[in-house]
N, C-alpha and C positions, 0 to 999 in steps of 0.2 A: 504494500500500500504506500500510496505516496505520505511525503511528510509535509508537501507544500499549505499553502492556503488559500492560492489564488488558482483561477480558471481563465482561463480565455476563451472566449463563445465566437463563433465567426460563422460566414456566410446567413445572415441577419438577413430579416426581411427589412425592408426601409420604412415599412410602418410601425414596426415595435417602438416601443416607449418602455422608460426606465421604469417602470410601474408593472408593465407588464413582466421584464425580467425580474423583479425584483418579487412579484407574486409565483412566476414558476419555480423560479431557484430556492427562495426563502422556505420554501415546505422539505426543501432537504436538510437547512442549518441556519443557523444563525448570520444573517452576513454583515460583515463589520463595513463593507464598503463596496458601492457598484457604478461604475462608469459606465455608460455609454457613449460608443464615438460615431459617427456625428452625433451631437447630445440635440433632446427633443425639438430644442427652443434654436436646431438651425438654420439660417436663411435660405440655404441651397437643399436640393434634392440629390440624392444619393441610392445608389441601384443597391446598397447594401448599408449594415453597421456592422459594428463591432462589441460586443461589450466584455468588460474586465470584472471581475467579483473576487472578491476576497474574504474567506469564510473566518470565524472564530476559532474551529475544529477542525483537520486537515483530513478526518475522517468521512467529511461533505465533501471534500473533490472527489474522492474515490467513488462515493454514491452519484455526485452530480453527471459525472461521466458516463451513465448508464445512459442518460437522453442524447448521446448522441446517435445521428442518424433520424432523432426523432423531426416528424415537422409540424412545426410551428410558422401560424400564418400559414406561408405561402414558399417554406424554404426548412430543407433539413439542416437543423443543427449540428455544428461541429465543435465537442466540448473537449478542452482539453487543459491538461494542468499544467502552469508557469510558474517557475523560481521565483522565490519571492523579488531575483534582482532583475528578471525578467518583467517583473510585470510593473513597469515604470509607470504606465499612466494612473499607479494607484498610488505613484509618491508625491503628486505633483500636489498646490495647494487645495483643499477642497474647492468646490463648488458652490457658490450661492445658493 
């Protein structure tokens, strides 16, 4: 099992919103922090997102990884787990 805490979720439908990931993922752990890139409130249109999570338990990446493949929206997900020095967009200052 991995030891990380963070996930990187990719090939995103361009209509998700952080609310949305934040209600699929959150029923597997606790999560201490979740990005999404482009974030909801962006000017431009995007054929995809990205988004980053960072659990409390590193025992949730292991479980969160089972939804890959899964689809969501209108695109299957691809979860996978990143180093905690990997996963820079979750050091950066918060967010408004």
């Amino acid at each position: 099992m991995t030891s990380s805490t963070c996930l990187e979720i990719t090939n995103l439908s361009s209509a998700v919103s952080s609310e949305q990931m934040r209600t699929l993922f959150g029923f597997l752990g606790d999560i201490e922090e979740l990005r999404l890139y482009p974030p909801d409130n962006a000017p431009l249109s995007f054929s995809s997102k990205v988004c980053y999570i960072k659990y409390r338990d590193p025992s949730s990446v292991g479980v969160a990884q089972h939804l890959t493949n899964t689809v969501f929206i209108d695109r299957a997900l691809i979860v996978v787990p990143c180093a905690e020095g990997e996963c820079r967009p979750l050091r950066l200052k918060k967010q408004p």
